[in-house]
Each structure stands twice: as structure tokens, then as C-alpha cells.
N, C-alpha and C positions, 0 to 999 in steps of 0.2 A: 504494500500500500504506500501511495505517494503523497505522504499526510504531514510532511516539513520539508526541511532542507537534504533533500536526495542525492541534489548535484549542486549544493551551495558551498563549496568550502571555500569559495574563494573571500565572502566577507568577511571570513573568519581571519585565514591567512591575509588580507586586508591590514587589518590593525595587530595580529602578532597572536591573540590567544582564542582559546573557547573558553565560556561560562559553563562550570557544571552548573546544573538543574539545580535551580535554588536557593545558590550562591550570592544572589541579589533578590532585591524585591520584584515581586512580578507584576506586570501590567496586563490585568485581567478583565476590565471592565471596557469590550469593544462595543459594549450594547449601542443601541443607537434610541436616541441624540448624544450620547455621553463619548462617543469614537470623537466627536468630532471638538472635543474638546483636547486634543492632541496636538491637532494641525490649525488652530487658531489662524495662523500667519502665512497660511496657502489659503485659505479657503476666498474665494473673488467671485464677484459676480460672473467674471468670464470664465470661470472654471468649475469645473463639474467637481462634487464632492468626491467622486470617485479617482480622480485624477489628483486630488489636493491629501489622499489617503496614499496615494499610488507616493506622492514624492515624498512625504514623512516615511514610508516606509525604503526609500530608497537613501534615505539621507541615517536611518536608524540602523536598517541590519546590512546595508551594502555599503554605510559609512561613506557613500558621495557627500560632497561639497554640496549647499542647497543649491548654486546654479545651476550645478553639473546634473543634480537632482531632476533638477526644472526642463532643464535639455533634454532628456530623455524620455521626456512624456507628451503623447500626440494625442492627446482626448480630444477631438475637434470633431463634429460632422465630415462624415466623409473618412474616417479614418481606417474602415475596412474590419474594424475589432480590436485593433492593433492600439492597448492604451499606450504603450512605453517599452523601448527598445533598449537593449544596455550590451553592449560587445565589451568582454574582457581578455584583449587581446596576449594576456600574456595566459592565462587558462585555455585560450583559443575557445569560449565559447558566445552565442547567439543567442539571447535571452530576450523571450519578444512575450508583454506581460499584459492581464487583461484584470479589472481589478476594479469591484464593486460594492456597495454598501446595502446590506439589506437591512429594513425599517423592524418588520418584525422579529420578536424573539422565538417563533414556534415555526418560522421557515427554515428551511437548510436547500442547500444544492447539489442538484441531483446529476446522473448519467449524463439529461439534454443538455445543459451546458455547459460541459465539458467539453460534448463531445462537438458542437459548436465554434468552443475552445479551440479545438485540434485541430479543425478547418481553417483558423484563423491563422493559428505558425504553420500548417501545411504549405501558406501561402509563400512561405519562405525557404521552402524546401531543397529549392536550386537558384542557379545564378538565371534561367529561361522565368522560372516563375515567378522569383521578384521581375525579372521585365516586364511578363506579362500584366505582374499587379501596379505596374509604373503605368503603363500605358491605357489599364481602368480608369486610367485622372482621378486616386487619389486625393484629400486633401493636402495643400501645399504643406503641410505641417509633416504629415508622413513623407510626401515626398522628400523635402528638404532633409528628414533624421535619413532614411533609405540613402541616399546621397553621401552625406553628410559622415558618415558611419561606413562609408565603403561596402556595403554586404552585398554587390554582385561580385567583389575580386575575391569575398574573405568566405564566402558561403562554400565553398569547395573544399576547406581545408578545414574548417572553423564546427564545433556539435552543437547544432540547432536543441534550442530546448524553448520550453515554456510555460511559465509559472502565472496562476489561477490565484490573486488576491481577492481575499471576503474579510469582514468579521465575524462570520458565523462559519462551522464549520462542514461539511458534506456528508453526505447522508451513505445509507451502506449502498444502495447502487452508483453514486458516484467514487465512494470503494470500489467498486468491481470494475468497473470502464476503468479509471487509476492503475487496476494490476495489469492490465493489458497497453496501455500507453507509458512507458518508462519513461520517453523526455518528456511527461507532465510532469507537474510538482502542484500541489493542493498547498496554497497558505491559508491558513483558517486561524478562527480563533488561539486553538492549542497549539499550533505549530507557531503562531507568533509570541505565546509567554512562555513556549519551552526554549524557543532562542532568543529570545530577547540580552541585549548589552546592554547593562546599562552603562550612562555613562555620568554617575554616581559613584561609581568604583572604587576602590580605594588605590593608592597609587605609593610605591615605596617612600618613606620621607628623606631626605639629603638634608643636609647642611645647607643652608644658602651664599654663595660667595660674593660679595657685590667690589664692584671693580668700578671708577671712578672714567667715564668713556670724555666727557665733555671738555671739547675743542678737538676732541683726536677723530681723524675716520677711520682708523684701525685701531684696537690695542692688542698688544700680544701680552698673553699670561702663561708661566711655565706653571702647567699643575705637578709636574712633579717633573724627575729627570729624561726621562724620556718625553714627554708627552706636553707638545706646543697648543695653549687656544687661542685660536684668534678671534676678535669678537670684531664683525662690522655693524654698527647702526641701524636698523633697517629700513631707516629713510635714506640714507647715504646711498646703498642699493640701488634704490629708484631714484635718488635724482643723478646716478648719474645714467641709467638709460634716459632720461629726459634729455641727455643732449644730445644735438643733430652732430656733432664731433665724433661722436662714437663710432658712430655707423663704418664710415669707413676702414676703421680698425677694424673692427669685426671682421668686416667683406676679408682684411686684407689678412687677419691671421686663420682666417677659412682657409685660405687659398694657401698660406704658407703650412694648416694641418696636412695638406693633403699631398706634399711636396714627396713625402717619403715610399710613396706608393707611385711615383713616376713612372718605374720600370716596368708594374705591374703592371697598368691600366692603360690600354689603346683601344676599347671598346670604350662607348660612352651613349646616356641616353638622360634625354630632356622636357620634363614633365611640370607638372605646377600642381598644388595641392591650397584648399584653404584653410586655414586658421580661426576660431571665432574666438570675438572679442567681447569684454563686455560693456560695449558701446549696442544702444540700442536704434535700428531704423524702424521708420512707421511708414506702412503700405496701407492700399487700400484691396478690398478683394472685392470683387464685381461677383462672383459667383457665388460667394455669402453673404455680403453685404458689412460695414463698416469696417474699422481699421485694426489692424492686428501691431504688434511690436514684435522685431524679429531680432535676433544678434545678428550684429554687423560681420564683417571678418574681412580677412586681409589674405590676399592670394601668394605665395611663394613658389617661385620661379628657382630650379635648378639642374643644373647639370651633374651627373655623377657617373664615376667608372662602373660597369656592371660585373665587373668580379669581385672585388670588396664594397661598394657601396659608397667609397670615398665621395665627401662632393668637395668636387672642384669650383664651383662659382654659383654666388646666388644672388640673385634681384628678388622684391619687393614690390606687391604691386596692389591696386584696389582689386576690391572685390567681382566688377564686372569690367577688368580690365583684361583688355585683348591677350593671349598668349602669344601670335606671333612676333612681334618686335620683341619680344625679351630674348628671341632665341639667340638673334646675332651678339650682343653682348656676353650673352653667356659663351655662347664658343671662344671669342676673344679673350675673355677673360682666363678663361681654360690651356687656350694655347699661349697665350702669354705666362702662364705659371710655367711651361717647359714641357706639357705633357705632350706626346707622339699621337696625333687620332688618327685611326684607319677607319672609324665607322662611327656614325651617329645617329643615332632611332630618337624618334619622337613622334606623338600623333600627327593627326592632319589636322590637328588646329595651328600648326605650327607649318604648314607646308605655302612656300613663296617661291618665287624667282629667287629674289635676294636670299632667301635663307640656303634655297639650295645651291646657289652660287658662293655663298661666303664660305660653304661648309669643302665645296673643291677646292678653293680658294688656300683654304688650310689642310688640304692634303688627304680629309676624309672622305666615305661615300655616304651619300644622305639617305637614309632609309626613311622618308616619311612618307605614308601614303597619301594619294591625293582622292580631292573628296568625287564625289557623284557626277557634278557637273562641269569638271576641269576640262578641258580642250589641253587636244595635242599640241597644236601650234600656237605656240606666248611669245614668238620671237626669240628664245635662246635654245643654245643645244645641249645646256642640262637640263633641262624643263623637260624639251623632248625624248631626252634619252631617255631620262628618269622615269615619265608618266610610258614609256614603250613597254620598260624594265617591270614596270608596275603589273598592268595589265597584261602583258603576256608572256612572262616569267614570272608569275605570282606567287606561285610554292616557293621556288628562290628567293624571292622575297621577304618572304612574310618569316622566314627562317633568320634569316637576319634583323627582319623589324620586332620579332618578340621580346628579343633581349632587353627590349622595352621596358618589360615587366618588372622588372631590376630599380626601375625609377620609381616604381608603385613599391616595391620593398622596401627602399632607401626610408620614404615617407613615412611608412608604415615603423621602421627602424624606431623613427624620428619621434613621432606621435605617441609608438607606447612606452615609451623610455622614459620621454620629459615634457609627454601631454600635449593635448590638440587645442588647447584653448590658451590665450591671454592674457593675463590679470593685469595688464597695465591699464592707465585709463586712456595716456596719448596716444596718435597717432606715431611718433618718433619714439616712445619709450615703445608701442608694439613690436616698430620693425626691428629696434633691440632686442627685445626679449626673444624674439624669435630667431635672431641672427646667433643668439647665445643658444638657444637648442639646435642647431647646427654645426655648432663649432664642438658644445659637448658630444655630438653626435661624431665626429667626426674624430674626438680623440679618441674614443672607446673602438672606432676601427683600427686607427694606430696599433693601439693596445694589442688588440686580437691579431690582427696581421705579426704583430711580431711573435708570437707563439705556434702562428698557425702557417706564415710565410716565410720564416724566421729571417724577416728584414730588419735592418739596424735603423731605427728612425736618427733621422739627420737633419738639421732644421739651419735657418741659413745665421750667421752669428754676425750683429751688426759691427762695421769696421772702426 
């Protein structure tokens, strides 16, 4: 029976322990009106209580951040069943969650829907049947998390599950559908006070050390012989991603992480991913009428070797900003650090004259396909060769354009390492912040390349 956490252990290992049973006090009373005296500070006119149940419950036993909470929940008309989505890409699993409040005490839920339920994650079954449930025109809200979350690259690799929030708990024929659907999970009443964290707890007591920081942005304190702390401010932090000075450091000790993997890398592939912030836009939707608030985000543009994932160059860009024009920078950038390119993959949102010119230009072959309505003839004779090579050597092709998918790894690297979202509030502390989740991303290749390529990293020493 699928009556708690079957395939939860990731909230646990989240923060470090489990509660034995009883250990804390238990939160027993979901009756209702009294559940929803929980979630005081979700509950909005625009949101369904069953949606504002969904995010306490995602911020309580999954321990998200309440944004990240807030992010994952697509209760809107139109949303197919689908309340909230949650990928934990380092468990590699697909948790698609539906999650209700019932008024009475003498109701329970039964077999129908569950098995309702089933239909609803079945929909995410493959990387064909999320398309096909893209193309039902969804509410933008699903659409945008589908997207958002990557799940037609990640649905292949990744174990589809799906968890059934209530206050109340399920009755014995929804027991018996349960033994026969294993990626179900039933939350009920008993399954949320036998796991319940609280976060009451008790926590070891220390000493407290207080250290005197004012006027310094750094202090160093030796707590003992071995063992250095450095304490920085945590406004100091942030203002110094506040300056537009930064940026270009960044850019440029990106470019010098990636110097030591020179030898290795002559494949290369060039993709864009976004970032959300939490800067809010307001749209309007014609199809439901009034105005919604969305997170903003910011697009990042790069280049990277496809056998370690090194990235060589990266741009910054808005959110519905073109991907072509970033591509020629990036290659420059790339080949100005000293690397050798014999090939560069990128989609066709990145496919030009100029791009495909600049990319001979420096000695590679441009593998990007071209779109639907492209014409042989644009005046040059890489265009033509290219879009010849295209269409009628395709297998050839497309053999060499996959290694694409390297650029979708890199991100993916990126993302679940040191996270998809921005806490900054600027625009110039964003493109910081996220120029610093590339650079750390980019040491921790270093790192692995030297045990795994056994390369001496060598970095260049100013004169």
C-alpha cells in the first residue's frame, strides 16, 4: 500500500536526517476549516485553497524555499490535472502532484480518483506525450513549468512518479488501485503527521564566538591550528555583484577556467538556457481574461566543449532576446582563448549566412540545421553547400549535429549544482550571479578532468 512516502527520500536527505515517529509534536488537526489555518500567507483570492495546501506542503516536507515553492504549482484552469510539478534532478526523478481539500469529515477517496490520478502523470509518460499535451494548448502556466523544467530532454532518463495530496485519508478500495500503481504515492492525513519535520527541533548548543567585522570586508579568524575562517558580510557579497565592473572579470576568468582543457576540446556546441528571477512581469491573457504576474528571467548564451562540458564563452541576454547574434561572439571569444575548433553544433535558431561564415572563417564546420523555409540560393557558397549537406546527407549530418546535446548537459550540469533561479534583485547583480554559477561550474570540471584526464591544470601567471 502507497499510504506515505514510498519514493520520498529525497526531502529527507534534503536537510540531513529523519524524525523517528514521535520525536516531535505532531500536526494532527487537517480537518477542515482548521487545515487552512496552516497556510494563512498563501491562501489569495487568485488561488485555489488546494494549491495554497499544495505549496505549505512543498515548503514543509520537501523543504523548498517558498518561491521555489510557489514555482512549482500550476493550479490555473486549463491545467490538465497537473496541480504542481517538482524535478529532483540529482535523484533523477519527475514528480507531477495533484492535491485537494475535502470539507467533510465522513468523506474519504476512493479507487475513481486515483485512478483519474494516473491518467493525469500518464500524460507525462514520454518525451511524444508531453508534446502531445503541449500542443492540447494547455494553460500558459503548465506550459511555461513543462518548458521551464526541461521534461521532454529529462523524461527518458529521469522515474516518472506521482503523489495524490488530501487531508483526509483513502479509503480500502483506493488501497487496492494503490497496490497495483507503484509510482502512486497517497498523502493523507496519517502519512503527513507520521512524516512531519518539525522545524521546532532542537539543534546542538555551541559556544557563540562574536568577532568585531566593522570597517573590514573580510576578517580572517584562526579557530585553531589548522583551521582558517573567513567571515565576509553579507551585504558586501551583493554589493559587489551590483557593479557593472564585475562582469567583465567574470567573462574573462571563465574563459581563462577553461584554458587547461585546450588540448582536449575541438568539438564545440552552442545553446542558450533561461534563468528566473525574482523580478516580477505582468501580462495580460485574452483566453482567461485579466492579468496574471509571471517571473521574469534572463537568457544565457554559451558555448562549451562537448567532451568535458568546459564552457568556453558566455553572453547574457533578455528574456525574448534573439539567439542568433550571440552566436558570432561566442565563437570569437572561444577562439581567441586559443582553442583549435573542427566543428560547431547549434540549433537553427542560431542558423545565418554570417554565422555560418564566421564559423569557416575560424576553421570549423557549422552543423546547424536550417529551418523549413530556407532557400538554396542566399548568395554565398556556404549557405549552399551547407543547406545541400543538410538535406541530402542528413544521417551524416545529424551524426555530427547531436553532439548538441552536450550543450543541454552542460546547463543541466549548471542548474542542478548551483540552481536555476536568481536571488539578486538587479539586473547587473543577475548577470553576476549567474556569470558566478558558470565559473563555479567550470572549476569543478577542472577538478574532474584532472583525475579523470589526468591533465595538469595550468593557468596563465600575470607578468
Amino acid at each position: 500500500m502507497n499510504s506515505g512516502f514510498s519514493t520520498l527520500d529525497y526531502p529527507c536527505d534534503r536537510i540531513g536526517f529523519w524524525r523517528p515517529t514521535g520525536a516531535y509534536p505532531q500536526m494532527s488537526d487537517f480537518s477542515f476549516p482548521n487545515i487552512l489555518d496552516l497556510f494563512p500567507q498563501h491562501i489569495s483570492p487568485k488561488r485555489s485553497r488546494s494549491a495554497s495546501f499544495l505549496i505549505w506542503y512543498l515548503e514543509n516536507y520537501y523543504r523548498l524555499d517558498a518561491q521555489a515553492a510557489v514555482d512549482s504549482v500550476c493550479d490555473f484552469r486549463g491545467d490538465k490535472g497537473v496541480d504542481g510539478i517538482f524535478v529532483n534532478d540529482n535523484g533523477q526523478t519527475i514528480t507531477i502532484f495533484q492535491a485537494t481539500i475535502i470539507e467533510s469529515e465522513t468523506k474519504s477517496i476512493g479507487d475513481k480518483t486515483l485512478r483519474t490520478f494516473d491518467g493525469t502523470v500518464n500524460q507525462f509518460r514520454s518525451a511524444e506525450s508531453i508534446q502531445a499535451l503541449l500542443e492540447s494548448k494547455p494553460s500558459p502556466q503548465l506550459t511555461n513549468l513543462i518548458r521551464r523544467l526541461e521534461l521532454i530532454s529529462k523524461i527518458a532518463t529521469y522515474h516518472l512518479q506521482g503523489e495524490f495530496l488530501c487531508n483526509v485519508d483513502q479509503d480500502a478500495n483506493g488501497d487496492g488501485f494503490l497496490a497495483t500503481a507503484p509510482h502512486l504515492s497517497y498523502i493523507g492525513a496519517t502519512a503527513l503527521n507520521a512524516s512531519y519535520i518539525s522545524d521546532e527541533r532542537d539543534t546542538p548548543i555551541h559556544t557563540p564566538a562574536t568577532f568585531d567585522i566593522v570597517g573590514r570586508d573580510v576578517t580572517k579568524y584562526m579557530s585553531d591550528t589548522e583551521t582558517k575562517v573567513i567571515i565576509a558580510p553579507f551585504n558586501s557579497v551583493f554589493d559587489y555583484l551590483q557593479m557593472e565592473s564585475l562582469t567583465p572579470y567574470l567573462k574573462q576568468l571563465i574563459s581563462e577556467s577553461s584554458l587547461p582543457l585546450q588540448s582536449i576540446e575541438e568539438d564545440f556546441a552552442i545553446d542558450s538556457s533561461g534563468f528566473s528571477t525574482t523580478n516580477f512581469v505582468r501580462w495580460f491573457s485574452v483566453k482567461y481574461g485579466g492579468s496574471e504576474d509571471w517571473h521574469d528571467w534572463l537568457k544565457m548564451h554559451l558555448m562549451c566543449g562537448v567532451k568535458t562540458h568546459i564552457v568556453t564563452s558566455v553572453e547574457m541576454g533578455g528574456a525574448t532576446a534573439n539567439d542568433s547574434p550571440f552566436y558570432k561572439p561566442l565563437l570569437q571569444q572561444t577562439a581567441k582563448a586559443g582553442f583549435t575548433m573542427k566543428e560547431v553544433s547549434a540549433d537553427k535558431g542560431y542558423i545565418s549566412m554570417k554565422n555560418l561564415q564566421t564559423t569557416v572563417d575560424h576553421g570549423a564546420m557549422p552543423y546547424i540545421p536550417f529551418k523549413s523555409n530556407a532557400q538554396a540560393d542566399r548568395g554565398t557558397d556556404v549557405w549552399s553547400k551547407m543547406f545541400f549537406y543538410y538535406n541530402y546527407k542528413r544521417e551524416e549530418f545529424l551524426a555530427h549535429y547531436h553532439k548538441r546535446s552536450n550543450v543541454e548537459t552542460t546547463f543541466q550540469m549548471i542548474k542542478s549544482k548551483f540552481g536555476e533561479r536568481l536571488r539578486s534583485k538587479t539586473e547587473t547583480a543577475q548577470v553576476n550571479e549567474a556569470l558566478c554559477k558558470v565559473l563555479c561550474h567550470n572549476l569543478c570540471v577542472v577538478i574532474q578532468s584532472m583525475y579523470e584526464l589526468d591533465i595538469d591544470p595550468t593557468f596563465r601567471v600575470a607578468a
